[in-house]
N, C-alpha and C positions, 0 to 999 in steps of 0.2 A: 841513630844508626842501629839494624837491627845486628843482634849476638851472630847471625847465620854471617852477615858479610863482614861482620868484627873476627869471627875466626877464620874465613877462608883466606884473609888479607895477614895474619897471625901464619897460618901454616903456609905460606906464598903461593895458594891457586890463584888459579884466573876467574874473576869473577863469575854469576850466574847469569847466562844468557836467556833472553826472550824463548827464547824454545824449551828451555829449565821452566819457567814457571805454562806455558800453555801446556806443558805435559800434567803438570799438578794439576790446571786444569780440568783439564780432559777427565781427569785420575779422578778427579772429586765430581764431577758432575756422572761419568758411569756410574762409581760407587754409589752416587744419591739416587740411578736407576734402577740398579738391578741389584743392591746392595752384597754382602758379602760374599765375593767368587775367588775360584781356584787362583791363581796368582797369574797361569800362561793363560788363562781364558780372559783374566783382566789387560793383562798387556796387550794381548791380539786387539781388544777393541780401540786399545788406547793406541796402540800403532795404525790401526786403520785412518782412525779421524786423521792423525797426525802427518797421516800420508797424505790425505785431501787436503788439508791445508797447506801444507809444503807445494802442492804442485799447480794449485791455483789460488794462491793469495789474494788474489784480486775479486775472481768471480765467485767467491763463497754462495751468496744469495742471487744468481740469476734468478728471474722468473718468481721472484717473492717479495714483500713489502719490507723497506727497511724501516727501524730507529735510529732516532740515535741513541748513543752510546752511553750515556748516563741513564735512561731511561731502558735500556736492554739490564743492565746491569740491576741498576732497583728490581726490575720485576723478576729477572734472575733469582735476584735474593728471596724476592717474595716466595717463587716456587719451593725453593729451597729448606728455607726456616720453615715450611708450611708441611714438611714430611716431619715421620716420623724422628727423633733425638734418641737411640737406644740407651746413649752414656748419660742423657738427663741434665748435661751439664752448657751451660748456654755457651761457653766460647768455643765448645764443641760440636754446634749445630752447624750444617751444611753448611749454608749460607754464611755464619761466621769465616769458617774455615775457606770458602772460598772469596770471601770479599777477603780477606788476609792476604790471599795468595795473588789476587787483584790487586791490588794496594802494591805491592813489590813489582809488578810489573810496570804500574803506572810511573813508579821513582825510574825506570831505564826511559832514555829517550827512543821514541819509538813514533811509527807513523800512526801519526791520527788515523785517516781512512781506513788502513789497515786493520789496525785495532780496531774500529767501530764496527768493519763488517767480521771481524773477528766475533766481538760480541752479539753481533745477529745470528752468526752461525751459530753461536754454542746455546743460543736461546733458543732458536728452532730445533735445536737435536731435544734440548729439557723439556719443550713447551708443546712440540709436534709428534702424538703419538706413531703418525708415520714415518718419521725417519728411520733410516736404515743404519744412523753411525753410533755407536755405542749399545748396540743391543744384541744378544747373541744371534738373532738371525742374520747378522751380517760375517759371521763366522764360515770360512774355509770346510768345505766338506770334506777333503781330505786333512783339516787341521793343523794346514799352516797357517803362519802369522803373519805373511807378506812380506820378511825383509826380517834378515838378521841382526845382530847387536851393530856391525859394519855400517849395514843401512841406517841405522837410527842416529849413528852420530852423523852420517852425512844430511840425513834429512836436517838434524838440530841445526848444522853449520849454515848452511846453504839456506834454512829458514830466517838465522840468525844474519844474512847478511841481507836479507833484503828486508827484515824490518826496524832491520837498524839503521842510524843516519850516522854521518861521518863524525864521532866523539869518540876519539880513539881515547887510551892512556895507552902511552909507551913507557914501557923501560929504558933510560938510559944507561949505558953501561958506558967501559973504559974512556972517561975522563968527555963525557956528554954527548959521543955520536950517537945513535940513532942504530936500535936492533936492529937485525930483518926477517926479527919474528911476527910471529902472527899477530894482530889489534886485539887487544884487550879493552875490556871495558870495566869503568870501576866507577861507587856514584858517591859521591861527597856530600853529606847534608846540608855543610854548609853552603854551598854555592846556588844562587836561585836559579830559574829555568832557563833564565835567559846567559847564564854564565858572567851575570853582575850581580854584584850586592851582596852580603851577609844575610841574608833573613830565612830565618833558623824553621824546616818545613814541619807541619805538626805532625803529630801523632794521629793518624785516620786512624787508625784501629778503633782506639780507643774513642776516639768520637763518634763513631759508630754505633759504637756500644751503647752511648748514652743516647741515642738519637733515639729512641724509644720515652723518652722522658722530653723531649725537645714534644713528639710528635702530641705526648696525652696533654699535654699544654696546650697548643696549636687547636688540638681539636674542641679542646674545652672552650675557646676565645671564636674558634670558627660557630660554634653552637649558638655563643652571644651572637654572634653576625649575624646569623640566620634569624633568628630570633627578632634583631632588630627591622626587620623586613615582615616579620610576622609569620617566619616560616618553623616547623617544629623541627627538633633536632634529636640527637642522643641522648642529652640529659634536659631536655626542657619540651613540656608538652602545653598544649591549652584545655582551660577548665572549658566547657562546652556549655559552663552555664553563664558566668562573668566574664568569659572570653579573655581573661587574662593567663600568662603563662605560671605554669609548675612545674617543681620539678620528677622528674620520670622515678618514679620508685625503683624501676628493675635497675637504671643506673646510679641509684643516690649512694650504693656504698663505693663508687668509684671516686667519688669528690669527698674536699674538705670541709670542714664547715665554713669555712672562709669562702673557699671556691664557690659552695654552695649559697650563701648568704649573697655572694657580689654578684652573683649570677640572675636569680632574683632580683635585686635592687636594676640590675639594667635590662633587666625583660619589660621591666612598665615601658621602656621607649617603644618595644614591639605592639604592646596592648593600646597605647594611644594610636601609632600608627595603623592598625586594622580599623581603629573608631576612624580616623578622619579617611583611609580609604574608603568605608559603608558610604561615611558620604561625600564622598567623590565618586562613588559610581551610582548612577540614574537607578540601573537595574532593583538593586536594594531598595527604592523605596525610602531613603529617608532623605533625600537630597530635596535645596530648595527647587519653587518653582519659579520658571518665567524665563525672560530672557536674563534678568538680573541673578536668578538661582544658575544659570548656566553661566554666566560670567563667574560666580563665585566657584561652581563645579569647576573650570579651569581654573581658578587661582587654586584650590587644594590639588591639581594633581598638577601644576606645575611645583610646588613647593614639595609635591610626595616625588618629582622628579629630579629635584634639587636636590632633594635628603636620599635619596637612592645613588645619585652620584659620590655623596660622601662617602657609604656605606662601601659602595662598589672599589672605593680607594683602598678603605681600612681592608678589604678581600685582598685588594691587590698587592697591600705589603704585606699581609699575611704570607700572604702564596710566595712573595721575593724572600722572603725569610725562608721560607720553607725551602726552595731552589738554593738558595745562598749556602745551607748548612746542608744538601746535598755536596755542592761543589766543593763546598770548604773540604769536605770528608773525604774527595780522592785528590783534588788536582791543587796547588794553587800557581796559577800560571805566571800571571802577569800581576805588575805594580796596583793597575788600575783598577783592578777586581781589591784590591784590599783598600780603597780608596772609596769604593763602592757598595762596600758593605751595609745592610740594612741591616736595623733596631728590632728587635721582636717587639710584635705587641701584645700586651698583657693584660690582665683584667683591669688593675689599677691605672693603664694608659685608656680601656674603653670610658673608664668613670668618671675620669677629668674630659675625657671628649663629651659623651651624653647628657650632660649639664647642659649646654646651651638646645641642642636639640630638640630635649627632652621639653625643656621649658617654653620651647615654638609649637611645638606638638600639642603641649597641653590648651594652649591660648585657641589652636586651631579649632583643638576639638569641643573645647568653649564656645565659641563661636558658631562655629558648624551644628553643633545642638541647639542653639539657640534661634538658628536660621531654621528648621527641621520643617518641614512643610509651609515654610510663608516664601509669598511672594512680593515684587514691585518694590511701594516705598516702606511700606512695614515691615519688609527684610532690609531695605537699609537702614529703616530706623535703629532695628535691632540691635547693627554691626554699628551702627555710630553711636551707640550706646558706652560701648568700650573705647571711647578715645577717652572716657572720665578714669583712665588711669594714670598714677605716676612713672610706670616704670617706662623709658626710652622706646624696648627694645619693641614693648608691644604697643606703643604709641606707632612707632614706625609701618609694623606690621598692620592694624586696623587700616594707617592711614592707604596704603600700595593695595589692601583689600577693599577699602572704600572706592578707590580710584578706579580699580576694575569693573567694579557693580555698577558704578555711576557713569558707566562711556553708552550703556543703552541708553539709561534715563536724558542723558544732554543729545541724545539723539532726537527722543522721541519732544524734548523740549521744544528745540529749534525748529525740525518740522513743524510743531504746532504753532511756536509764533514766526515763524517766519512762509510758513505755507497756508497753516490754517488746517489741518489733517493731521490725524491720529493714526499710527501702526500700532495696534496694539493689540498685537493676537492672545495675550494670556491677561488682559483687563487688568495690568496691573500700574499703567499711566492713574497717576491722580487726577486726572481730569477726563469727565467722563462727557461721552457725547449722547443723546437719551435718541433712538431711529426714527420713535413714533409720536415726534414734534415737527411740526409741520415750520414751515418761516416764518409764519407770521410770530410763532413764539421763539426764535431763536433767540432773541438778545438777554432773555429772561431764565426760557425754561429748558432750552435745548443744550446746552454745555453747563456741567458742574464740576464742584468740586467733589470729588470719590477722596473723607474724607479718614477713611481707615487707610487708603494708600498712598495719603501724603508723609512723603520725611520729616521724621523732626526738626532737620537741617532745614527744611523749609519754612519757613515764616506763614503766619495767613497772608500777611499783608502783601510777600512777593508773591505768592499762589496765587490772591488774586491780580496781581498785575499778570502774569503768566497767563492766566485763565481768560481774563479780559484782551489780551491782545490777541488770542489766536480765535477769540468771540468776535473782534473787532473783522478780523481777517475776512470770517465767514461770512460776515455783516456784508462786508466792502464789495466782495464776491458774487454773493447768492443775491441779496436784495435788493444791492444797487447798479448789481451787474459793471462793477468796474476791475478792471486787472490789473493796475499799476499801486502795489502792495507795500513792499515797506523796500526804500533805498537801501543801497548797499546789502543785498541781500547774503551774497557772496562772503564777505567778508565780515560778515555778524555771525553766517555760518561756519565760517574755519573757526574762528575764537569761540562759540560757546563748545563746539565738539572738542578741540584741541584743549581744554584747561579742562577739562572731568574734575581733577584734585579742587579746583576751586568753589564747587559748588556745595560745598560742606564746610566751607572758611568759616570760623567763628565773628571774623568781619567783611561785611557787605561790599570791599572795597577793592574787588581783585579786578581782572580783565573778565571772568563770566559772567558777574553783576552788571557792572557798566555796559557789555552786550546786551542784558537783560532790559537796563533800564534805558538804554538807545531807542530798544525797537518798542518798549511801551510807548515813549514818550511819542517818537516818531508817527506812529500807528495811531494813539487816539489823540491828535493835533489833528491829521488825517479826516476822521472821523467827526471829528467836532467840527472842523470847519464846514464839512459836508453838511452835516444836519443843522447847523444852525445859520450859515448863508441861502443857498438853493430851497430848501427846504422849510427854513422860519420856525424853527423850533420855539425859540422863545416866544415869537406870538402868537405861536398854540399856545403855550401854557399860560399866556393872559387871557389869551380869551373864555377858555373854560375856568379860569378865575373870576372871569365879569362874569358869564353866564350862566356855569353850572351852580358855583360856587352865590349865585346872586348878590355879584358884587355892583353891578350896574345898577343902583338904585332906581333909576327913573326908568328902566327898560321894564322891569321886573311889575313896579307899580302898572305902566301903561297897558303890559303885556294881560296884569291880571284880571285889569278892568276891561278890557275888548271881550275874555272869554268868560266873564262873570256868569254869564249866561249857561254858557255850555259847564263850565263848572257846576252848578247846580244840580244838572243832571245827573239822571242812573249813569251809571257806566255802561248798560246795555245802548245807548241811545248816543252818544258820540263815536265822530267820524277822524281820520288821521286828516283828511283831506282837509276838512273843518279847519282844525287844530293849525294847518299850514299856511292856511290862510289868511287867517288871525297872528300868527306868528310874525310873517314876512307885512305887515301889517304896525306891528309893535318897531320892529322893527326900520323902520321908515319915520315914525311918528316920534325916536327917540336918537340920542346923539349915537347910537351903534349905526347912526346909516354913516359915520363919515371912519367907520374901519374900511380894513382893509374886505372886498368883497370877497374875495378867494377865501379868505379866515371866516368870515360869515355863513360861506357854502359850507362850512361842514358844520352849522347847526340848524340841530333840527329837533322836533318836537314828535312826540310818542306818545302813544295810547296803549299802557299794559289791559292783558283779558282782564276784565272786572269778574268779584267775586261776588256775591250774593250779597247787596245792601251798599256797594260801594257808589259813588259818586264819580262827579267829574274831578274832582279834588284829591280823589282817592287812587286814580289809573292815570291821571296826567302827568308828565314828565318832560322835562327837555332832555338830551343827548347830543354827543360830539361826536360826529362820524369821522375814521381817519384811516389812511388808507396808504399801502406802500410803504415805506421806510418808516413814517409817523407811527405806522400800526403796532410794527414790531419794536417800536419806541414805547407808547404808550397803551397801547391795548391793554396789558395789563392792570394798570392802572385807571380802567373807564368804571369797572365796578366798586371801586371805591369812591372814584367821583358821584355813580348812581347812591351809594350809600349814603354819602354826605348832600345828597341835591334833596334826598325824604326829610329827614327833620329841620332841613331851613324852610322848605316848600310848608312843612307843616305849621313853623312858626308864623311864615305869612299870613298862612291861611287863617293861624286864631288870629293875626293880626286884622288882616281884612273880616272878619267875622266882629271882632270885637270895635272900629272904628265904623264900618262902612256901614254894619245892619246895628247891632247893641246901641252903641253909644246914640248912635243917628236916628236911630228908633225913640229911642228914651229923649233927647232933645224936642224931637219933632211931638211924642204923643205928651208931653207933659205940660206944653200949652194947649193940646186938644183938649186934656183931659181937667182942665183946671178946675173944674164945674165939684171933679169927683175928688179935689184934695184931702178931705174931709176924709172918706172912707179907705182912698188909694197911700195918701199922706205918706203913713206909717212905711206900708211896704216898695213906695216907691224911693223912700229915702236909704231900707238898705239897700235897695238894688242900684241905686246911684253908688252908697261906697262897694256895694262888693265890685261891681263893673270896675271902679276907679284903682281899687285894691289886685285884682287881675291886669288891668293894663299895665300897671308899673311893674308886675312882673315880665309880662310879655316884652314888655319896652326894654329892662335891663338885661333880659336874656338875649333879645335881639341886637342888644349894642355891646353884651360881651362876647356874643359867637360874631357877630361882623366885623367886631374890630380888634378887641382884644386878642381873639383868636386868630381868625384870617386874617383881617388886614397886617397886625404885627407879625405873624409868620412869613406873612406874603412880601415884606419890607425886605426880612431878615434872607429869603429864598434868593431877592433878584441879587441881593450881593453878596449872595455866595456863586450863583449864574454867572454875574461878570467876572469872578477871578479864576472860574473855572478852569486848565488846562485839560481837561479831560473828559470825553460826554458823560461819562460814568459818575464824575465826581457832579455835572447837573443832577442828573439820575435818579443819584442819590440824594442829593439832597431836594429833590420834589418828593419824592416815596418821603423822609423825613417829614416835612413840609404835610404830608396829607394824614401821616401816622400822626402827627401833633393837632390837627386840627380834627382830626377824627377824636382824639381822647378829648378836645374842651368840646365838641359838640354832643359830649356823653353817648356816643354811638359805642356798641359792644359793649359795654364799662363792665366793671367784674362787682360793681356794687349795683344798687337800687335807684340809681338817677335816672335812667333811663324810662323805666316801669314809673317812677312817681310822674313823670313829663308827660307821660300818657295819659294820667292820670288826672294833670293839669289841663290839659287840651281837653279830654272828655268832658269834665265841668262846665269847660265855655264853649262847648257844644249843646253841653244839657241846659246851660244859662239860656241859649241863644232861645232851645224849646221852649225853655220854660218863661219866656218874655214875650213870645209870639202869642203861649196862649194867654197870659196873664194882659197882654194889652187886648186880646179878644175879649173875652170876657169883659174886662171895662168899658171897650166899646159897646159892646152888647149892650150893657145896661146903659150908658149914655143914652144908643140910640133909644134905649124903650123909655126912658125919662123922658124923652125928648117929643117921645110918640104921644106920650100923655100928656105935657105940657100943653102940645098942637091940639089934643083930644077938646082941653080946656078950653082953651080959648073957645076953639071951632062954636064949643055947646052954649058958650057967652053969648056968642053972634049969634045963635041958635035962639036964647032963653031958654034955655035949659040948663045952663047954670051946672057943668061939675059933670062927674063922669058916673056911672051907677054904681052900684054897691058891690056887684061883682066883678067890674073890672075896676075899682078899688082893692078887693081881698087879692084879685090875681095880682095887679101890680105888686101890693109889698108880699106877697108868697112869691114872686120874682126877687123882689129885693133884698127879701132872709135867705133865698138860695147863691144870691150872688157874694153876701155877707160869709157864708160859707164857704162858697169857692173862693174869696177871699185870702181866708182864715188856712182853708186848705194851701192857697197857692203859698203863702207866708211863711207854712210849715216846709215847701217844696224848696224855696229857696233858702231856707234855715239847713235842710239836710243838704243841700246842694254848695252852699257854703263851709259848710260842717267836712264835708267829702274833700272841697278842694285844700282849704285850711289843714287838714292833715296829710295831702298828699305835699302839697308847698312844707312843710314842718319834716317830712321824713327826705324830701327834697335838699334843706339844709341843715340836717342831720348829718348827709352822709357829705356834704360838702366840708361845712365843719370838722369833719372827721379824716377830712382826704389829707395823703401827705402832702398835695401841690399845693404850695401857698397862693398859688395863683386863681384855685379854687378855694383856697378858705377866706379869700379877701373878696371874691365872689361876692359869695354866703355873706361877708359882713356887707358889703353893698346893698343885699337883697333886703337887708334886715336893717337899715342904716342907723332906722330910730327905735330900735330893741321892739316893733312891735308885737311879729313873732315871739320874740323871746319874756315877753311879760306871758303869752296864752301860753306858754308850753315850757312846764320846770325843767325838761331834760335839755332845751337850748342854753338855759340858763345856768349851768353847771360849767366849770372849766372843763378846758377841752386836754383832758388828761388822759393816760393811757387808761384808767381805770374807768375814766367816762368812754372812750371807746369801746373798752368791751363791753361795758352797760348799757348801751347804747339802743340795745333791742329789748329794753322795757317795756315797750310799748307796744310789745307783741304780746304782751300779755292781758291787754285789754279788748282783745278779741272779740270777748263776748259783753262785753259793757253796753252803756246804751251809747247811742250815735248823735241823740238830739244834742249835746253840752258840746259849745266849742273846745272844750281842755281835753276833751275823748281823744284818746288815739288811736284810729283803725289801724286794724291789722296790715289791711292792703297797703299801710303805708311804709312799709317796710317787714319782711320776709324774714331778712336775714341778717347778724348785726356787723356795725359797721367797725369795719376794723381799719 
């Protein structure tokens, strides 16, 4: 209870009416206009106003915008406190002085409306340099005041009943009637607004007062708000070069160092959130790309809209607090407002919030840096990189960011196996489709794997089933021109789109895998029964087994001996036509007539361009034509079959060279020549072992590449064919199948087997020369023995008895130059032995040395009775690692002589066998 109405109730007046305090007033807001005036020039203004409000209470603000009341009043105050204080003393500043004199009026019950356009009016007179009330130009030219002392107490009454409401106090006098004086008004602290309860009203004044200390709070905690948005404030600015916040030197003597310190520590939530806006917005330049990086771009600005939501709360009880200690400071009305009270919030209430945020923010901006220019699966990679942590919160968070990135990716899956097509504007599907492969290569070379943009999460093993079905699709489509694709399309489709989260499971066992593994399964069952019913897959792959691979023994023999002839020949002088004739020919004459003739149409017989010196041996060839679905099956693989159809063709060939002409030569001339045992003896006897020492090579090579190789690969191939579920899984294991057979037929080898085999074959080539001429020659001189024997005779029956003297000296100067060519030819086949003897030595050298035991058991076969190994120390050495690097010893006899079987040419190895 103020002293003012503690004395007037002491001396028995009648309380102060509403018209008592608008004249103070009036009284304080003139004085704060036009400050210190004569005393009748003050009253005249202050009767004026007071006159217009008395006669229209109601329409104060026609024709102008109103406030409310609490909001007129603050900025009141603003105006106010904002002039000049001559006394210097703060509870003597305008605006003190009239929020005081407000405050007392607010304790009389009085009409809301009234009052509010009360306070509109008195703000437009402080706030509107054109008004005309309270300023001297509103002043009497003859310098009346409008109404004497009479008049003012009637305006006060008459003011006073209409903004007051029926709260009388009466005095009761003799013995409790009822005066019938005027209503009085009087105001009780204790009683609340409502005329119930005890609850004791405060002291506005004074909370007033302090609301200046309420407010440098407020704004230091509004500064953190701002801040946490990324926005600069009073005391917190950004360093322009780390983009983290500082604080404002021009305000740093207004904070504590506490203030200052806490303020700092929760600026970093602002500085992370500007990082994870950059990348959330495209424009900057650092956000990912693709469809996957725009999935991930909304997942940061929904979560920066999430965190904006909090933010925009922690504003909102700011702001209720700030209204709250308004209110509290003139009115307190009702129950329910003190029921409703809001908590201020403080720095120490932002620090215990900005913990968990702070700690999302950081993980984001982790993330989102590490995403920074990639696309596809390699930006998923990235972000699944982080489920390898222990804490919950960010286990959670990867997982809801995974789930968004990955709803393109199960898009672009299911279209491809369940359509067979790729959407893939920014190439960041891991499975790529190459434009400038034509069908016939689709099954092979036309779909891969792009494998910088497969997920980690993905397997190879599912990739390729993925990759294979939607290869399968294309297959089913394009080449075989069929449209009935994979069952249930519909509903493989909703469950791989609809479980995104599951395609990043640590186990293969959710509802997107088993979609997965549905439609593989489905799709190449599909496939496999296509090509290998209608189509005869498998007996393609026998037949170019019997006849590329010359597995048909008796076709191959018959085949060779019809074109012996044309074999012989240059290569300039054979025809294709020839060649076909002779084929379809062998073919008739051998158990291939009771295949299938469809399977037999597609073989056929080639003539490559010959090069300068080649033969019919040298450009002949057979091939498997195929065509249609076959194609894009095996096409691939016909130049590998042409690879492996050279060095068995060739082994034939030494074989037919070495039975058909050598051996059959050397049988047939060695009963011609019986006459010449004598002279020929010596050298027909090594030519019988070295022939015989050659065949058994040719022969053991020919029955470990026919059988050990092919035939057991070819065993192991059909029963993996019969359990196949998949053509792929054929496929593959024919490509195995041909890669194994390629390595024992030493074709490519990364060692020297190949180059010595050549080197073998050449010998029993140069053998083959060098026995044509060497039985020349012996015929020669046969027949000229033969000629003279006849001479003899003849001159018998003559009497002439004997041949003359000089065709005696001619004949034996015939028979010392044959003795010579001889001698010569003995040395031809000694170097020519010598040549192959090291190439067969460097031959199982590198066999011996190979890591398959399958060739070093070879190499023991070839050598079964150490023969090799007694002519050459380096065979006979363990076969240790220290023997393999030393291995190339024998390159150092380069320049040695060549006659001595124990010589090791160089040619017979380059390079050592490791």
């Amino acid at each position: 209870m103020s002293n003012e109405n503690v004395g007037s109730k002491a001396e028995g007046l009648d309380p102060p009416t509403p018209v008592h305090y608008i004249t103070k007033l009036l009284s304080n807001i003139c004085l704060s206009i036009n400050g210190p005036q004569r005393a009748e020039e003050h009253d005249r203004l202050v009767n004026n106003a007071l006159k217009t409000i008395m006669e229209k209470p109601n329409s104060l603000n026609e024709g102008r915008p109103t406030m409310c009341e609490d909001d007129c009043v603050i900025k009141i105050l603003n105006i106010l406190n904002a002039k000049a204080n001559p006394n210097g003393k703060k509870e003597q500043m305008p605006g003190n002085v009239f929020l005081k004199t407000y405050t007392k009026l607010l304790k009389l019950d009085t009409d809301e409306k009234q009052r509010e356009a009360l306070m509109n009016f008195l703000l437009d007179i402080l706030d509107n340099a054109q008004s005309t009330f309270l300023r001297p130009t509103t002043l009497m030219a003859n310098g009346k005041d409008g109404g004497g002392d009479g008049h003012k107490d009637i305006l006060r009454e008459v003011l006073s009943e209409r903004l007051s409401r029926s709260y009388p106090y009466r005095k009761q006098q003799n013995g409790g009637s009822e005066s019938s004086e005027r209503v009085a008004y009087s105001y009780d602290p204790g009683q609340s607004i409502a005329g119930l309860g005890q609850v004791q009203m405060p002291n506005y004044t004074d909370q007033l007062f302090n609301q200046q200390d309420v407010d440098e709070t407020l704004d230091i905690v509004t500064n953190v708000l701002f801040s946490f948005t990324g926005i600069q404030g009073k005391y917190l600015r950004k360093d322009v070069v780390t983009g983290r916040f500082k604080l404002d030197t021009a305000n740093t003597n207004l904070l504590t160092t506490g203030d200052a310190g806490l303020m700092l520590r929760l600026s970093e939530l602002g500085y992370y959130h500007d990082r994870v806006a950059e990348f959330a917005d495209p424009s900057k330049g650092y956000s990912a790309l693709g469809c996957m990086g725009q999935a991930l771009t909304c997942f940061l600005r929904k979560e920066l809209g999430a965190y904006h939501g909090e933010v925009a709360l922690l504003h909102d009880q700011v702001n209720d607090f700030k209204k709250a200690q308004v209110k509290r400071g003139f009115v307190d009305r009702e129950q329910e407002w003190l029921d409703s009270q809001r908590e201020q919030v403080t720095l120490f209430k932002l620090l215990v919030w900005y913990t968990k945020p702070l700690h999302r923010m950081q993980w984001l901006t982790k993330i989102a840096h590490s995403c920074m220019m990639k696309k596809g699966g390699e930006l998923t990679s990235v972000v699944w990189d982080f489920l390898d942590n222990g804490h919950p919160a960010v286990d959670k968070l990867v997982i809801d960011l995974l789930t968004a990135m990955c709803r393109p990716l199960t898009r672009m899956i299911s279209q491809w196996m369940l359509d067979g097509d790729i959407t893939d504007l920014h190439n960041e599907f891991f499975v790529e489709s190459l434009t400038d492969i034509g069908p016939d290569r689709l099954w092979h070379d036309k779909f891969r794997v792009r494998t910088a943009m497969q997920p980690k999460f993905i397997g190879q093993e599912l990739a390729d089933k993925i990759l294979r079905t939607g290869k399968s699709i294309n297959f089913l489509r394009e080449v075989c021109e069929m449209n009935e694709l994979v069952k249930g399309q519909g509903e493989l489709k909703k469950i791989m789109e609809s479980n995104a989260g599951d395609i990043f499971s640590y186990t293969q066992d959710t509802k997107w895998h088993a979609a997965i593994e549905i439609c593989y399964q489905n799709t190449a069952k599909h496939v496999l029964d296509y090509m290998v019913g209608p189509h005869k897959l498998l007996e393609h792959l026998q037949c170019m087994r019997r006849y590329l691979l010359l597995g048909q023994g008796d076709f191959v023999s018959i085949f060779i001996e019809h074109m012996k002839d044309e074999l012989e020949k240059p290569g300039t002088e054979i025809f294709a036509h020839d060649l076909s004739a002779m084929l379809d020919t062998a073919l008739r004459c051998t158990n291939a007539q009771y295949d299938d003739p469809e399977i037999l149409n597609h073989l056929d017989v080639v003539a490559q361009p010959p090069f300068l010196g080649d033969t019919g041996w040298d450009i002949v060839s057979l091939q498997y034509v195929v065509q249609g679905p076959l194609a894009t099956m095996l096409e691939p693989t016909m130049s590998t079959y042409k690879a492996l159809f050279k060095p068995l063709w060739r082994m034939k060939h030494m074989e037919f060279v070495l039975s058909t002409k050598i051996w059959k030569e050397q049988m047939t001339n060695g009963k011609k020549l019986r006459k010449m045992n004598a002279e020929i003896g010596k050298a027909s006897y090594k030519l019988h072992l070295f022939t015989s020492e050659i065949m058994h090579f040719i022969h053991q090579m020919q029955y470990y590449v026919l059988f050990e190789v092919i035939e057991c690969n070819w065993v192991e191939l059909q029963k993996q064919m019969q359990q196949a579920t998949g053509l792929d899984k054929i496929l593959d294991a024919h490509e195995k199948f041909l890669e194994t057979i390629t390595v024992g037929c030493f074709i490519n080898s990364v060692t020297d087997k190949e180059r010595h085999l050549e080197t073998v074959f050449e010998n029993i080539i140069a053998l083959e020369i060098w026995q044509a001429s060497f039985y020349k020659d012996c015929f020669k001189e046969q027949n000229a023995r033969d000629e003279l024997e006849k001479k003899i005779v003849a001159s018998e029956e003559e009497g002439r008895f004997g041949v003359t003297t000089e065709e005696k000296m001619e004949r034996d100067q015939e028979r010392k130059m044959f003795e010579q060519k001889l001698i010569i030819a003995c040395r031809g086949l000694s170097d020519i032995s010598c040549a192959y003897e090291k190439a067969v030595s460097g031959f199982m050298m590198c066999l011996n040395s190979s890591e398959d035991p399958q060739l070093q058991l070879f190499g023991t076969r070839l050598d079964f009775n150490e023969f090799y190994k007694k002519r050459d120390t380096n065979l006979s050495k363990p076969l240790t690692f220290e023997h393999m690097r030393m291995s190339n010893v024998y390159n150092s006899n380069k320049n040695n002589s060549t006659g001595s079987r124990f010589v090791i040419n160089s040619q017979a190895s380059s390079t050592p066998a490791m």
